[in-house]
C-alpha positions in Angstrom: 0.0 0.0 0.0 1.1 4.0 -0.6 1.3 4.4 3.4 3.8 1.9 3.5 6.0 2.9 1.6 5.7 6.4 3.2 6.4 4.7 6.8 9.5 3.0 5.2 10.4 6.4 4.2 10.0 8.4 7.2 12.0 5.5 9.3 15.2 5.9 6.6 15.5 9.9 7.4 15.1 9.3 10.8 17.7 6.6 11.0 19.8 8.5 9.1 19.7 11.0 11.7 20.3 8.7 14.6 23.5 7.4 12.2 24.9 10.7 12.1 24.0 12.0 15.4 21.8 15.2 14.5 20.7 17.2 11.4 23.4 17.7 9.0 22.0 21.4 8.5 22.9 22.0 12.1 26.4 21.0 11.2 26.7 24.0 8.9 25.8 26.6 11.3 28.1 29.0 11.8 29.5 30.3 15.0 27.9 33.4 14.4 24.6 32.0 14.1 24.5 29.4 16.9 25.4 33.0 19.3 22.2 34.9 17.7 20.1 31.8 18.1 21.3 31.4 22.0 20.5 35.2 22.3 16.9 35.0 21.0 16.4 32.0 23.1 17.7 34.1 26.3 15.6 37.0 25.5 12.9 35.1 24.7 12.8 33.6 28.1 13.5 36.8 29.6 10.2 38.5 28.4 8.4 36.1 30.3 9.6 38.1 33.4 9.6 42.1 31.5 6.4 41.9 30.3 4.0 41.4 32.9 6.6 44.1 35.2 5.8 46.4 32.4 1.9 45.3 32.5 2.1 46.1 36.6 4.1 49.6 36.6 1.3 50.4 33.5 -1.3 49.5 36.6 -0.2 51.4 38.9 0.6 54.6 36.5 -2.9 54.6 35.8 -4.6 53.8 39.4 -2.5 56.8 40.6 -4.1 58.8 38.4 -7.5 57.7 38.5 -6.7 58.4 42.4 -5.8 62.0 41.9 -7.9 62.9 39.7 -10.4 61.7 42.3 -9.1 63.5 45.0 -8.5 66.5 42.9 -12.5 66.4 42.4 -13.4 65.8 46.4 -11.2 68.8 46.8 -12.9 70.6 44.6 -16.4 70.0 46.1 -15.7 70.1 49.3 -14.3 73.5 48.5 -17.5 74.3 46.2 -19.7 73.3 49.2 -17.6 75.5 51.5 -17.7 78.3 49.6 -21.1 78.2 47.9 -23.2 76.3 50.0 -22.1 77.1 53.9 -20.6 80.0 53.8 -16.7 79.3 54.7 -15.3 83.2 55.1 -12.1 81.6 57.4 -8.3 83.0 56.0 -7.8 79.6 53.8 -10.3 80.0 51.8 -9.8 83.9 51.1 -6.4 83.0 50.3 -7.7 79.9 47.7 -10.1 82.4 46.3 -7.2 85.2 45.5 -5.4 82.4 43.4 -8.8 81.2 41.6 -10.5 84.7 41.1 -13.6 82.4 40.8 -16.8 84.8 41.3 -19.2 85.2 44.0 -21.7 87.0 41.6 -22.4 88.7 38.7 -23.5 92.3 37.7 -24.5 93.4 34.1 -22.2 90.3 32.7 -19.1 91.3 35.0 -18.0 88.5 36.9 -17.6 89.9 41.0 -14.5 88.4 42.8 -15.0 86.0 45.5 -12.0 87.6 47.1 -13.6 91.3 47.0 -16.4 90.3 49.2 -14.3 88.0 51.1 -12.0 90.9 51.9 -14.9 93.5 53.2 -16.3 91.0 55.0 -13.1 90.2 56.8 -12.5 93.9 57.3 -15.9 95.0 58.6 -15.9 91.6 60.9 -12.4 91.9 62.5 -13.2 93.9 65.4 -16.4 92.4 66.2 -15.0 89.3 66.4 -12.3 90.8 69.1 -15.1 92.3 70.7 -17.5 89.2 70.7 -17.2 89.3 74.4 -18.9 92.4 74.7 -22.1 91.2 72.6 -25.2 90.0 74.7 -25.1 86.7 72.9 -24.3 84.1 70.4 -27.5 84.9 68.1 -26.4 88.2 68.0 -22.5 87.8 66.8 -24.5 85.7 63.8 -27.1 88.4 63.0 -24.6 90.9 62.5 -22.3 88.2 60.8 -25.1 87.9 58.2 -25.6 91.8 58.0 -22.3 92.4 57.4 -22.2 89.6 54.5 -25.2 91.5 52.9 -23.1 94.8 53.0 -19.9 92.6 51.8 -21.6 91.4 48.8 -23.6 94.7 47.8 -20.1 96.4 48.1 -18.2 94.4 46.0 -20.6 94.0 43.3 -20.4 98.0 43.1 -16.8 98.1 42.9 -17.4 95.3 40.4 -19.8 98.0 38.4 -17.8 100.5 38.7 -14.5 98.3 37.1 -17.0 97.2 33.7 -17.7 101.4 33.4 -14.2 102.2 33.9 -12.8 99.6 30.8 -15.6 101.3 28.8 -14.7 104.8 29.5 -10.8 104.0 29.4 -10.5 105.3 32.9 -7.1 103.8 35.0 -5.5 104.0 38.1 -1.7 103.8 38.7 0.6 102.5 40.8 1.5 106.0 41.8 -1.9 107.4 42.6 -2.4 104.3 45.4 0.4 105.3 47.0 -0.5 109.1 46.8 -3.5 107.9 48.3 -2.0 105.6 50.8 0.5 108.5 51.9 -2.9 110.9 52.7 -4.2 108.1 54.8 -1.4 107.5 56.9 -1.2 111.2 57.3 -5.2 112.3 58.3 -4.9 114.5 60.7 -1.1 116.0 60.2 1.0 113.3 61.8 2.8 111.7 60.0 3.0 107.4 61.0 5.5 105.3 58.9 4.6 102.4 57.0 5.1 100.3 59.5 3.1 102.2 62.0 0.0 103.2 59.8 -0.3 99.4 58.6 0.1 98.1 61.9 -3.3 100.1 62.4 -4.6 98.8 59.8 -4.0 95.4 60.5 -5.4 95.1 63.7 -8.2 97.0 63.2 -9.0 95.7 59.7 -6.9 92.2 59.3 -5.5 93.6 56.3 -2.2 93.4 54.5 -0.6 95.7 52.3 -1.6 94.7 48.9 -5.2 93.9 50.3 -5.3 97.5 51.7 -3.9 98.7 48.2 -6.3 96.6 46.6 -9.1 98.8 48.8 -7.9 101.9 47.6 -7.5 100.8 43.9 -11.3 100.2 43.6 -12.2 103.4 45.6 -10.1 105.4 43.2 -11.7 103.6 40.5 -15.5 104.2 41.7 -14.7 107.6 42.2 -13.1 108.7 39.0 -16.2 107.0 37.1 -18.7 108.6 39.2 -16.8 112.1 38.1 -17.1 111.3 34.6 -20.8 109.8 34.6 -22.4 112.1 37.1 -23.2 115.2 34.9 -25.7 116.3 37.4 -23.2 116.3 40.0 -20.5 118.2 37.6 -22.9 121.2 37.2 -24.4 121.6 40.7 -19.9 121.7 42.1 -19.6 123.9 39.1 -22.2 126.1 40.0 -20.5 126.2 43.9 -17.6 127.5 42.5 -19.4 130.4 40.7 -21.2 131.4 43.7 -18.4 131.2 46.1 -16.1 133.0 43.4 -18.8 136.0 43.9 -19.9 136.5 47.2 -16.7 136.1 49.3 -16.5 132.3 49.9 -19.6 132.6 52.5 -20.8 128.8 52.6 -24.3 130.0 54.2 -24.9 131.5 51.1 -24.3 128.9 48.7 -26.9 126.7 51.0 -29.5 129.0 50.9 -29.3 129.1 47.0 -29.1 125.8 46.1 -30.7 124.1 48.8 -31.1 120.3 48.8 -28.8 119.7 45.3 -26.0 120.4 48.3 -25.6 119.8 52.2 -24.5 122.3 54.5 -22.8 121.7 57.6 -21.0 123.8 60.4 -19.1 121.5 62.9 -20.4 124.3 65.7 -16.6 123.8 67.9 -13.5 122.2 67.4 -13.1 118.6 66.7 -10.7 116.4 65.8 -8.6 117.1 62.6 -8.5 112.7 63.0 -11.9 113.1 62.6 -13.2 110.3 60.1 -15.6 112.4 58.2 -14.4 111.6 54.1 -11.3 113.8 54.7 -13.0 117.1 55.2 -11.2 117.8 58.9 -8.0 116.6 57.3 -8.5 118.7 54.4 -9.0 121.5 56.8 -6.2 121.3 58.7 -4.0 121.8 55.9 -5.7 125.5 56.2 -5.3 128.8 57.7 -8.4 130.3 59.3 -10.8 131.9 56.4 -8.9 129.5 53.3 -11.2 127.6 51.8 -10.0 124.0 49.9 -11.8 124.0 46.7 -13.2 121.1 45.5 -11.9 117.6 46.2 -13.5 114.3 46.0 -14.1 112.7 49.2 -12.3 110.0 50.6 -15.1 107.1 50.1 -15.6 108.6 46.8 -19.2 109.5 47.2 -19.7 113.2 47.0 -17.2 116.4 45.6 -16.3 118.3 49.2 -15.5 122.1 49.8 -14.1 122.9 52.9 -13.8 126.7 54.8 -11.6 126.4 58.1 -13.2 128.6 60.7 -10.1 128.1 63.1 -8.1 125.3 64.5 -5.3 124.2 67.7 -2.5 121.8 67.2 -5.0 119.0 66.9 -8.4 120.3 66.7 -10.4 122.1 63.6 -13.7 124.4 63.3 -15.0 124.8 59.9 -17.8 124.7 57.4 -18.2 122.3 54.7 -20.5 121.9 51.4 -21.3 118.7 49.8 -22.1 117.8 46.4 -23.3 114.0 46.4 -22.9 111.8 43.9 -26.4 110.3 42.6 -26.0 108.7 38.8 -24.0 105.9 39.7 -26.4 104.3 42.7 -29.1 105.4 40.2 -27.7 102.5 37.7 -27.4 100.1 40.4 -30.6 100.3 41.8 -32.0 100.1 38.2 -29.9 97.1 37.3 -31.3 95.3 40.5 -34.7 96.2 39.4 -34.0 94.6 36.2 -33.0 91.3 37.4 -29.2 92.1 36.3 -27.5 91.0 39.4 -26.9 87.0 39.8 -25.5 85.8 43.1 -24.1 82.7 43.6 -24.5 82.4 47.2 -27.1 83.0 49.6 -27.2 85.6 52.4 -30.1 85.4 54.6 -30.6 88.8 57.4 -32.9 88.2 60.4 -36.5 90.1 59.7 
């Protein structure tokens, strides 16, 4: 049969093998070649041992971040929660919010910093909170937490205002006018305190730094200069001041008689202190001589043009008369963009009834 003679044949090669002790191809190898065969054989047993090492550092590259990006995200709530949710106001998270400029609200499309109303807060809260000892009671250290939140946030979404009008009316304030600004506070009232001094002050009776205070004087500067420019009403009525006073011998009294309630009028009736906090008019004074008047000059807070007439004064005490010219236009658009639904805030402040 054919598969015997294909047996017979498969029995010859094999015992021609067995004759010759191995394939006769194997005999022709070269040296050469019998090394790169034992090298592929070693490596080949070797990636029996690389591969799944390789398989477990892949593992853990990716479980650590899978983990991260986990915690990353219960960081983020939890900070979320704090912030929107219960309130958190402590120094952590007014520091977090400086780096993240994340808002807190939103007025006419500009985003209001978390940190501005942090900051306000913090200021308006710092000595209560030394002086929690002298309120009648728990519920009352949280009623006027709450109020002072609502003053916080109303605050800071002005300022915020006040920054969109001053980017469309191209209207800046430099590094040098802040610390023009800065030098007038540390000076109210003639004396002089060094840096050191005047923010020592300020930091234990505000809790804030230097750049947080110069951040405070940036966006007063800023309010007031667009309230100059967008108050026409308020322009006229200071111009019209000037005219009268120009004609009938500076005499204050005067100028309230003829303009009545566009201005207020007001006589300090004795000497007080030229450390008086009154938007820089007793300050402004000093800097007088009995009879000079100032001229005007935007207050301190930034809400009103101020003239000033010193009536007469000690080493530390002032007498005078001063006029006012408020500013109106500007909490004229806010109240209107409230009525209009154009203020979103992200939190929410609750006052006792």
């Amino acid at each position: 049969m054919w598969y015997n003679h294909y047996i017979m044949k498969l029995l010859s090669r094999k015992v021609s093998k067995d004759s010759t002790g191995g394939d006769a191809k194997s005999d022709k190898k070269t040296e050469q070649q019998k090394v790169d065969e034992r090298r592929a054989e070693v490596l080949a047993r070797g990636r029996k041992f690389k591969y799944p090492l390789q398989w477990t550092k892949h593992r853990v590259v990716v479980n650590t971040i899978l983990i991260a990006m986990v915690m990353v995200g219960l960081i983020v709530t939890s900070g979320y929660l704090a912030l929107y949710q219960f309130g958190e106001t402590s120094e952590m998270f007014f520091r977090i919010t400086k780096i993240l400029h994340n808002p807190v609200a939103a007025i006419d499309g500009e985003p209001v910093a978390f940190s501005d109303y942090l900051m306000f807060y913090r200021s308006s809260m710092t000595s209560i909170e030394r002086q929690s000892g002298q309120v009648d009671n728990q519920s009352n250290i949280d009623n006027l937490r709450l109020q002072y939140k609502r003053a916080a946030l109303d605050e800071a979404e002005e300022y915020s205002y006040a920054l969109k009008l001053a980017k469309e009316f191209n209207i800046t304030v430099t590094d040098d006018e802040i610390d023009k600004e800065f030098n007038r506070h540390r000076s109210i009232g003639g004396v002089e305190r060094s840096v050191e001094g005047f923010m020592k002050i300020v930091s234990e009776n505000f809790g804030l730094s230097r750049d947080e205070y110069n951040r405070m004087l940036y966006l007063t500067l800023i309010k007031a200069k667009v309230e100059t420019v967008i108050d026409e009403q308020a322009n006229k009525i200071a111009s019209k001041v000037e005219q009268i006073l120009a004609t009938n011998g500076n005499n204050y009294a005067t100028v309230a008689d003829e303009l009545g309630s566009y201005i207020k009028y007001e006589e300090t009736d004795g000497l007080v202190s030229n450390q008086n906090i009154d938007g820089g008019r007793a300050s402004e004074a000093f800097k007088l001589q009995p009879g000079e008047e100032s001229g005007r000059f935007v207050s301190m807070n930034g809400d009103g043009y101020y003239f000033v007439k010193l009536i007469a004064k000690t080493d530390t005490e002032v007498n005078f008369v001063s006029i006012k010219v408020p500013f109106a236009e500007f909490n004229s658009r806010i109240t209107r963009l409230r009525e209009e639904n154009k203020v979103s805030e992200y939190i929410t402040i609750t006052t006792a009834d």
